[in-house]
mmCIF file of the N, C-alpha and C atoms, coordinates in Angstrom:
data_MODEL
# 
_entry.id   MODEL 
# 
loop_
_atom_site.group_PDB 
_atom_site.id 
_atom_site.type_symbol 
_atom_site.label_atom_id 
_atom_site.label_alt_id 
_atom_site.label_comp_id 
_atom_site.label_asym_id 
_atom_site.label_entity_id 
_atom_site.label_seq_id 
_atom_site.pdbx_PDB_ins_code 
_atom_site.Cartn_x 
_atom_site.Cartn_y 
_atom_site.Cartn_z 
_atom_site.occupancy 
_atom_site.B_iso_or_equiv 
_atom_site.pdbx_formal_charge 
_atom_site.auth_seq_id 
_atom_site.auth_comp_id 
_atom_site.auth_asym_id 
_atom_site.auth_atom_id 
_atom_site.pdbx_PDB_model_num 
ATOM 1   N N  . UNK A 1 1  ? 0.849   -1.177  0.000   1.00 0.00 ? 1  UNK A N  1 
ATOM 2   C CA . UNK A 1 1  ? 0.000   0.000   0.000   1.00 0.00 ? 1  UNK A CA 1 
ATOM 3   C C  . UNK A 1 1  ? 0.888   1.230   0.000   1.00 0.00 ? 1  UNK A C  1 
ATOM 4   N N  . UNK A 1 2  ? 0.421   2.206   -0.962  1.00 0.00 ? 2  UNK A N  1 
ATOM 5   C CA . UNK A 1 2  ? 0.932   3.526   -0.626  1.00 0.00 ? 2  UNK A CA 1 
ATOM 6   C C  . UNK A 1 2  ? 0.109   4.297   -0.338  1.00 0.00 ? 2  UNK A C  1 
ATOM 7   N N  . UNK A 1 3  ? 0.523   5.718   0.670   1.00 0.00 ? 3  UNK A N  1 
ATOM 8   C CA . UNK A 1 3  ? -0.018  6.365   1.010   1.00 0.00 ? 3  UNK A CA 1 
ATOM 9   C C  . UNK A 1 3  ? 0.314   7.741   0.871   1.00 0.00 ? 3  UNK A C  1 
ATOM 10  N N  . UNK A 1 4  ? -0.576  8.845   0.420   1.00 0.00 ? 4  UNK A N  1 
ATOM 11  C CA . UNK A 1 4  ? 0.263   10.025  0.033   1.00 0.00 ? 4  UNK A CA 1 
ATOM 12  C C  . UNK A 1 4  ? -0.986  11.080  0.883   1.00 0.00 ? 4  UNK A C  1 
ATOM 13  N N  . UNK A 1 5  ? 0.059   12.129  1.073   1.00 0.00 ? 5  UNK A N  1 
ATOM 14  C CA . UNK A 1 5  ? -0.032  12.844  2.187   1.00 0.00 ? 5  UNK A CA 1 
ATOM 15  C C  . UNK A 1 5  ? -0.323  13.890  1.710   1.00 0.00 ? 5  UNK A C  1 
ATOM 16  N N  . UNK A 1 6  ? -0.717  14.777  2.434   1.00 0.00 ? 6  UNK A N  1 
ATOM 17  C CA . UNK A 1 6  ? -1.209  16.621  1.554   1.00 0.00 ? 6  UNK A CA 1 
ATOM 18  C C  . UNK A 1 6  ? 0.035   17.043  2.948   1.00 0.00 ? 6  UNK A C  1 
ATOM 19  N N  . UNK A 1 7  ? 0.983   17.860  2.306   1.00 0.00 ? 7  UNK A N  1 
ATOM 20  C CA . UNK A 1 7  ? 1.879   18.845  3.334   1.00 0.00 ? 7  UNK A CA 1 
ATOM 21  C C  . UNK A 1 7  ? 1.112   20.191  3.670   1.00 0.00 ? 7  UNK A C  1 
ATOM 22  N N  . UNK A 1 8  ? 0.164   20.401  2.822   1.00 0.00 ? 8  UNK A N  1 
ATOM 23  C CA . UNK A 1 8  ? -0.381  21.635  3.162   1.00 0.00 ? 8  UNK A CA 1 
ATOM 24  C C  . UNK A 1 8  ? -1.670  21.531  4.450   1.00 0.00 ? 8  UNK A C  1 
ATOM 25  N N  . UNK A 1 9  ? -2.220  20.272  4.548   1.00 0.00 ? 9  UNK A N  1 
ATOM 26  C CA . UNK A 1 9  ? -3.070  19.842  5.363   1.00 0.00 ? 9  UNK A CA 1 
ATOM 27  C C  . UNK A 1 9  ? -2.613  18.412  6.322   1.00 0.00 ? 9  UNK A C  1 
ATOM 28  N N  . UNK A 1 10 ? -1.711  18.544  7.548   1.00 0.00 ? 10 UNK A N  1 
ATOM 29  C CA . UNK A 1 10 ? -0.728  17.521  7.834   1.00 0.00 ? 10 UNK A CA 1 
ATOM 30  C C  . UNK A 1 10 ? -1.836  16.453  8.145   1.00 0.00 ? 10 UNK A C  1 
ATOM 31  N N  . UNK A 1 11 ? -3.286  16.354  8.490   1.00 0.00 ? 11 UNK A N  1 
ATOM 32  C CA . UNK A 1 11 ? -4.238  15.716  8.523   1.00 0.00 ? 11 UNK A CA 1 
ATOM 33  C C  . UNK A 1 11 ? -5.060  14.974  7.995   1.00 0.00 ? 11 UNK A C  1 
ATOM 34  N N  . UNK A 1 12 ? -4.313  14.830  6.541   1.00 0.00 ? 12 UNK A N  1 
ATOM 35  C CA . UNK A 1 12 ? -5.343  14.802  4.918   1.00 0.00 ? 12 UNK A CA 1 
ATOM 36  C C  . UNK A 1 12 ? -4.190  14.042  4.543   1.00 0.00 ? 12 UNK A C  1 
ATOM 37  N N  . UNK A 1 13 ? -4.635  12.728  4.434   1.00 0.00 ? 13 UNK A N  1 
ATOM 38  C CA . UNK A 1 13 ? -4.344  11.298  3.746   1.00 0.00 ? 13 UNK A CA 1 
ATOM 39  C C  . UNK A 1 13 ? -4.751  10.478  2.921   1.00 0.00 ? 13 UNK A C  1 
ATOM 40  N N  . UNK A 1 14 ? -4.629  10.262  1.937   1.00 0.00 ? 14 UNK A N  1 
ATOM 41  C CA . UNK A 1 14 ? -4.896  9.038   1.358   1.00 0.00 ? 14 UNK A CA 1 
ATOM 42  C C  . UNK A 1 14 ? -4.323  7.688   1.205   1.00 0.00 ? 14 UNK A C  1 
ATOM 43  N N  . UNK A 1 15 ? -4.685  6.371   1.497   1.00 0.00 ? 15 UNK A N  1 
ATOM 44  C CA . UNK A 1 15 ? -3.975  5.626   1.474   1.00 0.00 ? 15 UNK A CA 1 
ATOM 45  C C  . UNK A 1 15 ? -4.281  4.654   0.595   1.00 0.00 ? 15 UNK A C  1 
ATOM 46  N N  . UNK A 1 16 ? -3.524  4.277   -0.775  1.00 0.00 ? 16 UNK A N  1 
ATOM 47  C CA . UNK A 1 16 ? -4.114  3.634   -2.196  1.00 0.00 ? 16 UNK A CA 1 
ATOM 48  C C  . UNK A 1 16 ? -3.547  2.131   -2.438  1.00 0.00 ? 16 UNK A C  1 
ATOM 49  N N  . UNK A 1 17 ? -4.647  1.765   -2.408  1.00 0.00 ? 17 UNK A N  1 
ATOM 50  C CA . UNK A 1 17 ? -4.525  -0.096  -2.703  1.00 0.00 ? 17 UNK A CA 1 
ATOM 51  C C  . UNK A 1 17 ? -3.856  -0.077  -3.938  1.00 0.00 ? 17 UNK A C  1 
ATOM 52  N N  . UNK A 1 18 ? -3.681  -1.710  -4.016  1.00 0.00 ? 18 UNK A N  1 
ATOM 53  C CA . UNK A 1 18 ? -3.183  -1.763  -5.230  1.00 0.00 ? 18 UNK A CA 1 
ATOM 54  C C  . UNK A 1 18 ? -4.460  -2.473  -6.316  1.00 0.00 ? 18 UNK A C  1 
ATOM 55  N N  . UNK A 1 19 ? -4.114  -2.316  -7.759  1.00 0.00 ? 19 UNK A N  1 
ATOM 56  C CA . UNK A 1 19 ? -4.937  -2.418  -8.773  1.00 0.00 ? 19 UNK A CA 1 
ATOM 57  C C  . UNK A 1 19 ? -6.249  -1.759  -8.716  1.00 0.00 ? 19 UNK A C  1 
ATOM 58  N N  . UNK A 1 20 ? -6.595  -0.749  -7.787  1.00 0.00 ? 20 UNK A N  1 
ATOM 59  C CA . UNK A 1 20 ? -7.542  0.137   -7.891  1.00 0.00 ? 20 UNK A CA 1 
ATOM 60  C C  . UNK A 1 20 ? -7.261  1.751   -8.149  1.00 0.00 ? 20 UNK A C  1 
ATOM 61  N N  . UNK A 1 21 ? -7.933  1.812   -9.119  1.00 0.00 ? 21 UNK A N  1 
ATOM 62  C CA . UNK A 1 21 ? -7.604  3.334   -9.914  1.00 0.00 ? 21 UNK A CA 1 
ATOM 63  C C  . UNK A 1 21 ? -8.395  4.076   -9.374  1.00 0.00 ? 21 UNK A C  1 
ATOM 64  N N  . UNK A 1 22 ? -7.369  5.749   -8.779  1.00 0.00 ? 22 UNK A N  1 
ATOM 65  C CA . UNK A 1 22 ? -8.129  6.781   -7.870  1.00 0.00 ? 22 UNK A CA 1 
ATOM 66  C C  . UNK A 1 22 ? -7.798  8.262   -8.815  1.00 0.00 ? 22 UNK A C  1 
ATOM 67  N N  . UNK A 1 23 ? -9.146  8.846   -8.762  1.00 0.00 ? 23 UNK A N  1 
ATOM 68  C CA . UNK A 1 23 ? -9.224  9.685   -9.734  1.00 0.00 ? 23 UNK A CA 1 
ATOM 69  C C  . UNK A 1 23 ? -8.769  11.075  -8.984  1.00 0.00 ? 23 UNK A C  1 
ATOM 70  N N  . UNK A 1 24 ? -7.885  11.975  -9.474  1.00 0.00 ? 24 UNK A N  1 
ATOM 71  C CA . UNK A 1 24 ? -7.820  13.093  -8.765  1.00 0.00 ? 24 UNK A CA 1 
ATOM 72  C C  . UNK A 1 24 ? -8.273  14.101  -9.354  1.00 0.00 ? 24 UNK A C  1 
ATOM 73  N N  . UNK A 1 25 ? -8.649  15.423  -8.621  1.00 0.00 ? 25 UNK A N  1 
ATOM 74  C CA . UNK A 1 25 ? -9.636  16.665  -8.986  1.00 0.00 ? 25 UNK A CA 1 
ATOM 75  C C  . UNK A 1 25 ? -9.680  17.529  -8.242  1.00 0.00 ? 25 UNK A C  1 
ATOM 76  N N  . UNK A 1 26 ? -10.221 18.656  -8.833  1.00 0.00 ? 26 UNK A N  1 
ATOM 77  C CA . UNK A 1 26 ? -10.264 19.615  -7.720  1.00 0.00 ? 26 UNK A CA 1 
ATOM 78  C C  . UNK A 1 26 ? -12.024 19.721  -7.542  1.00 0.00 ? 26 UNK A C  1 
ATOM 79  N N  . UNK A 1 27 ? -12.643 19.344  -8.517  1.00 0.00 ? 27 UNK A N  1 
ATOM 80  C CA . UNK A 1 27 ? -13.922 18.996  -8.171  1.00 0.00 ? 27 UNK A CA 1 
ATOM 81  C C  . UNK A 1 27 ? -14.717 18.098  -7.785  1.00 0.00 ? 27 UNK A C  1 
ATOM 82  N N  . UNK A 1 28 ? -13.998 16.992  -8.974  1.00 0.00 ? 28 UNK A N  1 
ATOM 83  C CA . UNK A 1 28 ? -14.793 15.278  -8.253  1.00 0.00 ? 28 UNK A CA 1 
ATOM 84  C C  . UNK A 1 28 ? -13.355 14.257  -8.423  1.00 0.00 ? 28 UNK A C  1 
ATOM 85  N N  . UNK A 1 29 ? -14.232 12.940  -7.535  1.00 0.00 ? 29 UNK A N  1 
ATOM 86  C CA . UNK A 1 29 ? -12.904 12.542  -7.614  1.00 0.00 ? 29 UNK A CA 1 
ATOM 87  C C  . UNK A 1 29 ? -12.591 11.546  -6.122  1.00 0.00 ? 29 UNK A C  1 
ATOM 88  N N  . UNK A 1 30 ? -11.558 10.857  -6.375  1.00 0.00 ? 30 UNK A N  1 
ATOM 89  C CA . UNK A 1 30 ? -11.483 10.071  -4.819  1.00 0.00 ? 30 UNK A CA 1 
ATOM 90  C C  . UNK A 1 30 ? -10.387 10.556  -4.298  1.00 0.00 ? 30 UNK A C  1 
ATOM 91  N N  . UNK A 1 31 ? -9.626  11.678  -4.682  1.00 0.00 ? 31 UNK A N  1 
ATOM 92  C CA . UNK A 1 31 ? -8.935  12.732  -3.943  1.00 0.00 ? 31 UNK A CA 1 
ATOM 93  C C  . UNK A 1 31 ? -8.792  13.905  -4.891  1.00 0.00 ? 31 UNK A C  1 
ATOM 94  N N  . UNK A 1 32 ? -9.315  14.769  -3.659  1.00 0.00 ? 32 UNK A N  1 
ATOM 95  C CA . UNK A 1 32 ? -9.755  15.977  -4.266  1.00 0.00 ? 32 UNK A CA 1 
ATOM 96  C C  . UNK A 1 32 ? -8.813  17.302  -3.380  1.00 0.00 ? 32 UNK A C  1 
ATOM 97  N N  . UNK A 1 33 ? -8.818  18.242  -4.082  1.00 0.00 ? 33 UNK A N  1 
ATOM 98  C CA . UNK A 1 33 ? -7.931  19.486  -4.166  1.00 0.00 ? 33 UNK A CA 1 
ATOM 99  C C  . UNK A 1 33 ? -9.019  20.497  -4.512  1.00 0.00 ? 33 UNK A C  1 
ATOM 100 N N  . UNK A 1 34 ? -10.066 21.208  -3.756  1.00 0.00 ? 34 UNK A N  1 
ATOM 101 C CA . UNK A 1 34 ? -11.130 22.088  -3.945  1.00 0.00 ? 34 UNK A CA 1 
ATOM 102 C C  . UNK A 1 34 ? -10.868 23.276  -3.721  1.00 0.00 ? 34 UNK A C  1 
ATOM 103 N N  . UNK A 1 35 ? -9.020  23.573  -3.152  1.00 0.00 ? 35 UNK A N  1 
ATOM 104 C CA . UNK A 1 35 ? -9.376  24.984  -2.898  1.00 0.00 ? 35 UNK A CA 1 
ATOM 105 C C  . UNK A 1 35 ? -7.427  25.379  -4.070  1.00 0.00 ? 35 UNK A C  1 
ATOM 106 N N  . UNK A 1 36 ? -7.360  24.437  -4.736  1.00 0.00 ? 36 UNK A N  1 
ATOM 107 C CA . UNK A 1 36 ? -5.998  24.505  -5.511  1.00 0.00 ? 36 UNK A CA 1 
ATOM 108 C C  . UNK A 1 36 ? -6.387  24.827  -6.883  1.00 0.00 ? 36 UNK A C  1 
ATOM 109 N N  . UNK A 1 37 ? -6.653  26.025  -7.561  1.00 0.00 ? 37 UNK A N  1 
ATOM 110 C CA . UNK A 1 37 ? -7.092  26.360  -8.736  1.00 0.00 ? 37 UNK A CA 1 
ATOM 111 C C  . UNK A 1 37 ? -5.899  25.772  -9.799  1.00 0.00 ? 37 UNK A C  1 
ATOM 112 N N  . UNK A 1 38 ? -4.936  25.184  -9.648  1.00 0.00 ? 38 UNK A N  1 
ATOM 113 C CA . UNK A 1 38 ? -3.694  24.707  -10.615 1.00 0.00 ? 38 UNK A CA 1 
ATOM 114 C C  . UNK A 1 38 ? -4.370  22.882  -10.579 1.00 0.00 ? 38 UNK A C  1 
ATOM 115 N N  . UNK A 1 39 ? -5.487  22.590  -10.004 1.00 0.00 ? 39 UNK A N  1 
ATOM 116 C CA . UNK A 1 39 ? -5.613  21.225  -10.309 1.00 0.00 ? 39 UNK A CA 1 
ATOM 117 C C  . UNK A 1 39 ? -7.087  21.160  -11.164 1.00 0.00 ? 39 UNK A C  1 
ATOM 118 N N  . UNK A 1 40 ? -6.996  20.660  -12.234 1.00 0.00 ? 40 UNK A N  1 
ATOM 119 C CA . UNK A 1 40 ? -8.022  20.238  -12.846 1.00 0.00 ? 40 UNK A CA 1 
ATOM 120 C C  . UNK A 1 40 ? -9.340  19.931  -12.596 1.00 0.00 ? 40 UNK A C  1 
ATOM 121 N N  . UNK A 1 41 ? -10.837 19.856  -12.688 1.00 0.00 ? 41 UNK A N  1 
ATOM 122 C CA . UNK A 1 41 ? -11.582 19.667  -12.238 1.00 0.00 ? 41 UNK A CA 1 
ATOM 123 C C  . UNK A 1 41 ? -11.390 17.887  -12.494 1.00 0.00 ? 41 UNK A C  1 
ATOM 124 N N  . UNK A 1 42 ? -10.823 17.610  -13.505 1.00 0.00 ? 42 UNK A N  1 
ATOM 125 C CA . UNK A 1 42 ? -10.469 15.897  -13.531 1.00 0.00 ? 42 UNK A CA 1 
ATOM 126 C C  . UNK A 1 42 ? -8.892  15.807  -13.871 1.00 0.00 ? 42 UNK A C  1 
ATOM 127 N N  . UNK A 1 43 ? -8.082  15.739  -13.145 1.00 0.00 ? 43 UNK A N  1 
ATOM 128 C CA . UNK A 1 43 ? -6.555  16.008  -13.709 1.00 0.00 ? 43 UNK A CA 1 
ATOM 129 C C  . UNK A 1 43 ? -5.569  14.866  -14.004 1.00 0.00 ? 43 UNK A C  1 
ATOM 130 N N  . UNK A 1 44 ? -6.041  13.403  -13.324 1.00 0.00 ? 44 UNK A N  1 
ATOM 131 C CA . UNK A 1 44 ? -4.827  12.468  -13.203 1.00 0.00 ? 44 UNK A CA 1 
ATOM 132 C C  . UNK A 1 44 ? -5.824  11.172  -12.276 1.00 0.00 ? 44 UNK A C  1 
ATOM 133 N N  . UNK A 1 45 ? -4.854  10.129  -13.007 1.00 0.00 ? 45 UNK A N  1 
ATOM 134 C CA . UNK A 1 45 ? -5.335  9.196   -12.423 1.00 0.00 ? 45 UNK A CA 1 
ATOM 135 C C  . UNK A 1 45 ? -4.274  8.380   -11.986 1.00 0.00 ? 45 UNK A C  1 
ATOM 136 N N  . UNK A 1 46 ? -4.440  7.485   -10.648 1.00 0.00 ? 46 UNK A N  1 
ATOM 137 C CA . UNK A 1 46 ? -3.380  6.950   -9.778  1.00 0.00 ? 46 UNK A CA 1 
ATOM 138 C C  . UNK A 1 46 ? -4.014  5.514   -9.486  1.00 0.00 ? 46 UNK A C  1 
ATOM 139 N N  . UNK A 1 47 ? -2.903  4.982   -10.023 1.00 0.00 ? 47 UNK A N  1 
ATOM 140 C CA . UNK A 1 47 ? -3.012  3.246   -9.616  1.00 0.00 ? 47 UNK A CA 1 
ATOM 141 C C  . UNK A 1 47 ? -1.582  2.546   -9.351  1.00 0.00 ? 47 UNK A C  1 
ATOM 142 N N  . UNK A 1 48 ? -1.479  1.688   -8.404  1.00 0.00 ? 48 UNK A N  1 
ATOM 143 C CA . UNK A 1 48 ? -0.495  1.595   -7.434  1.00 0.00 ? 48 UNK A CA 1 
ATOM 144 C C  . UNK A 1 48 ? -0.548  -0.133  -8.313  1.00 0.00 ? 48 UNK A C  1 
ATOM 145 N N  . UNK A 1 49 ? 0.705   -0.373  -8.533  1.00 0.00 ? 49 UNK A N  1 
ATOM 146 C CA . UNK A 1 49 ? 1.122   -1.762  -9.551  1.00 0.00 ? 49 UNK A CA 1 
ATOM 147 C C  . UNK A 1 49 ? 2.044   -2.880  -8.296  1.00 0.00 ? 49 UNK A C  1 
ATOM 148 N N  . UNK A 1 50 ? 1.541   -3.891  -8.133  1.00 0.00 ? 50 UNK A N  1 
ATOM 149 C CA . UNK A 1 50 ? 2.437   -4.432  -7.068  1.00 0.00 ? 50 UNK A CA 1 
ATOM 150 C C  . UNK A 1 50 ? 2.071   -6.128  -7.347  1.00 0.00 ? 50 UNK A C  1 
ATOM 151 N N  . UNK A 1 51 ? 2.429   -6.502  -8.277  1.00 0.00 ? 51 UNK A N  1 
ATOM 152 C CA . UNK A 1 51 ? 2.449   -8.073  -8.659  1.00 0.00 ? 51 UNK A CA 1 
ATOM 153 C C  . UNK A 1 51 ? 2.445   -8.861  -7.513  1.00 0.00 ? 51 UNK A C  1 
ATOM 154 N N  . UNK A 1 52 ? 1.411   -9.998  -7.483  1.00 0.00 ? 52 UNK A N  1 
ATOM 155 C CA . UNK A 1 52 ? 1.627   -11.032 -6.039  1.00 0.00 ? 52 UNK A CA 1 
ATOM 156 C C  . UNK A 1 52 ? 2.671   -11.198 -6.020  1.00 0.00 ? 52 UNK A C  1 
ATOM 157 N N  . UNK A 1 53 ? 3.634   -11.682 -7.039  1.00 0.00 ? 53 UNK A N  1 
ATOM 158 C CA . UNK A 1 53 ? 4.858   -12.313 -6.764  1.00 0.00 ? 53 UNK A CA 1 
ATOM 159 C C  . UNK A 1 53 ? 6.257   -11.641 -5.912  1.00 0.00 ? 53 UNK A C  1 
ATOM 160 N N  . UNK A 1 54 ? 5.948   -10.268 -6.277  1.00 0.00 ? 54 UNK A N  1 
ATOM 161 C CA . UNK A 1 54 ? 6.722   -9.710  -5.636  1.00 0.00 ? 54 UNK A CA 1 
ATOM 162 C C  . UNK A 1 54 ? 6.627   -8.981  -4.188  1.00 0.00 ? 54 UNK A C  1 
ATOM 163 N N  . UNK A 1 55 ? 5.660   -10.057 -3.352  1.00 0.00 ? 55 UNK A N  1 
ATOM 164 C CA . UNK A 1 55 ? 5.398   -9.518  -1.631  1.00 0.00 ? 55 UNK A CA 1 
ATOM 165 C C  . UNK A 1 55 ? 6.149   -10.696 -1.233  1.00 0.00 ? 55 UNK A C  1 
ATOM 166 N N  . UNK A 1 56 ? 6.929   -11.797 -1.925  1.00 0.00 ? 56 UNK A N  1 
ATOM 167 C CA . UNK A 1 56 ? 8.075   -12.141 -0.982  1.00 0.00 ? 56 UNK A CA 1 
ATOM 168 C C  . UNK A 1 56 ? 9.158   -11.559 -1.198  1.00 0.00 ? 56 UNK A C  1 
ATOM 169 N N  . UNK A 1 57 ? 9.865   -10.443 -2.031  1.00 0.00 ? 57 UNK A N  1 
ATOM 170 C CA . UNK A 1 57 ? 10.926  -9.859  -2.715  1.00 0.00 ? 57 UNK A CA 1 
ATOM 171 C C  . UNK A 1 57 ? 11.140  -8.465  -1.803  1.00 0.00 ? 57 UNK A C  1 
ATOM 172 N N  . UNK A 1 58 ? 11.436  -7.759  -0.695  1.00 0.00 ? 58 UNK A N  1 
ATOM 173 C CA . UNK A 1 58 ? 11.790  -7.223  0.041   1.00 0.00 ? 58 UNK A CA 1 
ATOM 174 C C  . UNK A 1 58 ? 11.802  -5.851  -1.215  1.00 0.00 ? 58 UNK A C  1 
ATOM 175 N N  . UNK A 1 59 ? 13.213  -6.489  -1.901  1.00 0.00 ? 59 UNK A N  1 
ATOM 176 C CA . UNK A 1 59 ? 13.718  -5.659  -2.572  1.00 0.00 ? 59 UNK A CA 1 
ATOM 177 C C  . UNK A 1 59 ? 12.585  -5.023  -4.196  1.00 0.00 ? 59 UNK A C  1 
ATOM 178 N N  . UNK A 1 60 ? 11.285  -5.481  -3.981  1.00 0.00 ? 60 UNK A N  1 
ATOM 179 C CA . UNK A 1 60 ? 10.468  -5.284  -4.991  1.00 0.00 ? 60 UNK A CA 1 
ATOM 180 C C  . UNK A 1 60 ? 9.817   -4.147  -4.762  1.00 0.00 ? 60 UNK A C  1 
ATOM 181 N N  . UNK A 1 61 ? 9.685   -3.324  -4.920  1.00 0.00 ? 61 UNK A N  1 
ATOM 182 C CA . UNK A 1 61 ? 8.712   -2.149  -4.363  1.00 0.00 ? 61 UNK A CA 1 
ATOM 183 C C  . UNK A 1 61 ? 7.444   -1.672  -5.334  1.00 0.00 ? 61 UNK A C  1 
ATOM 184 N N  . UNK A 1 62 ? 6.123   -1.074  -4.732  1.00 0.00 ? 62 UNK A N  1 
ATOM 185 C CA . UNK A 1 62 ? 5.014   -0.900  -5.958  1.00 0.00 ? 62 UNK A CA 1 
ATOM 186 C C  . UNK A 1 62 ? 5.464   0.263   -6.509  1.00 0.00 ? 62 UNK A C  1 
ATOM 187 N N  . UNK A 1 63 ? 4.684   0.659   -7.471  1.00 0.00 ? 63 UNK A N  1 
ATOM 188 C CA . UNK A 1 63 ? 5.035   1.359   -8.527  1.00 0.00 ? 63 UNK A CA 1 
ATOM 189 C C  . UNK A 1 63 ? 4.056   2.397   -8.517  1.00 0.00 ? 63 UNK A C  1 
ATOM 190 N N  . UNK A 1 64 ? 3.807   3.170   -9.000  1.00 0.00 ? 64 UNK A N  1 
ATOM 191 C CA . UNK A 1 64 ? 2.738   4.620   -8.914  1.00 0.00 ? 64 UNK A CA 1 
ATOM 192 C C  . UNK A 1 64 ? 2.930   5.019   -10.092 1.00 0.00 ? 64 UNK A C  1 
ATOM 193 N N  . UNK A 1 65 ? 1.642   4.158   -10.962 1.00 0.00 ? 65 UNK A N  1 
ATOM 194 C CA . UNK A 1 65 ? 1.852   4.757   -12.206 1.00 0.00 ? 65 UNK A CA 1 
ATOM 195 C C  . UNK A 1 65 ? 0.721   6.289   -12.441 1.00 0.00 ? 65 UNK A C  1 
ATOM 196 N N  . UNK A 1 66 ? 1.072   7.112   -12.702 1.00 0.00 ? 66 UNK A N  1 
ATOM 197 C CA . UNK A 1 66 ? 0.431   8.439   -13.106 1.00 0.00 ? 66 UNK A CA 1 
ATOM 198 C C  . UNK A 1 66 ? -0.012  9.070   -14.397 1.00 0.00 ? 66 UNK A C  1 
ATOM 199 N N  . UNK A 1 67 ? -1.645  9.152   -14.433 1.00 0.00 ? 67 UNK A N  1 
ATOM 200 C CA . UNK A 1 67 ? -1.863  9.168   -15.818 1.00 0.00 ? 67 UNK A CA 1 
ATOM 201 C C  . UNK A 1 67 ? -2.485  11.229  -15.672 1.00 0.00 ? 67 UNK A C  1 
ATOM 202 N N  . UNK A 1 68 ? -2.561  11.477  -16.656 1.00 0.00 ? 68 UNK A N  1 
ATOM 203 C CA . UNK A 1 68 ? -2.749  13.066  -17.091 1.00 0.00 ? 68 UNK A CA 1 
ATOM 204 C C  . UNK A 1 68 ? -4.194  11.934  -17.604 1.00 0.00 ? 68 UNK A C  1 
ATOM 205 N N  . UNK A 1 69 ? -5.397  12.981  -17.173 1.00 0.00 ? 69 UNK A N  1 
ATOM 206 C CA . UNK A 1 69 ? -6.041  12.775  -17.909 1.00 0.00 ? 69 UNK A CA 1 
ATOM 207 C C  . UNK A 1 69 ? -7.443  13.686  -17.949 1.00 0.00 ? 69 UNK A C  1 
ATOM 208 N N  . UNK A 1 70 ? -6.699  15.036  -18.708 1.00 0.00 ? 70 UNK A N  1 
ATOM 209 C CA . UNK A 1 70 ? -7.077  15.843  -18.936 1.00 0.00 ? 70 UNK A CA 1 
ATOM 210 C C  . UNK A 1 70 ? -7.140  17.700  -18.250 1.00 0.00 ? 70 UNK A C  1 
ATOM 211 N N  . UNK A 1 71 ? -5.673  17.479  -17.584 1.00 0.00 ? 71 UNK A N  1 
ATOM 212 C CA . UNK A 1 71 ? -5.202  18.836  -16.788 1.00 0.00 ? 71 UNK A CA 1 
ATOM 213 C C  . UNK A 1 71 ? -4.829  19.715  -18.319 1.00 0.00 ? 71 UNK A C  1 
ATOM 214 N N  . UNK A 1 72 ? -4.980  21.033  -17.619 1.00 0.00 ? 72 UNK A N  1 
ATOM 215 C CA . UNK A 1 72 ? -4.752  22.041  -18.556 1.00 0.00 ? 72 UNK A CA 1 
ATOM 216 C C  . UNK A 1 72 ? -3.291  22.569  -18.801 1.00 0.00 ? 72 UNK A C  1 
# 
């Protein structure tokens, strides 16, 4: 699991499974940014890649792939 943090709000977490895609926005969205006019009303999408095989591999770590999908 990863988890990503807002520095501007030390209280405001998200914490993202893997193979489930989280939509970000400043309007809708499963993490949202409502008062950041530089984020898209639909800007990016986040899905966390972590193959079964590699939760016995220490040295394997997930991946955070980041899609644009549709910021200005």
């Amino acid at each position: 699991m990863i988890k990503i943090e807002c520095t501007k709000k030390p209280n405001m977490s998200y914490p993202l499974l893997v193979d489930k895609t989280y939509v970000v926005g400043r309007k809708s969205g499963d993490i949202t940014f409502p008062d950041d006019q530089s984020i898209s009303r639909t800007h990016a999408e986040l899905i966390v890649e972590h193959p079964q095989g590699n939760i016995c591999e220490p040295m394997l770590t997930p991946v955070l792939v980041i899609t644009d999908v549709g910021s200005k």
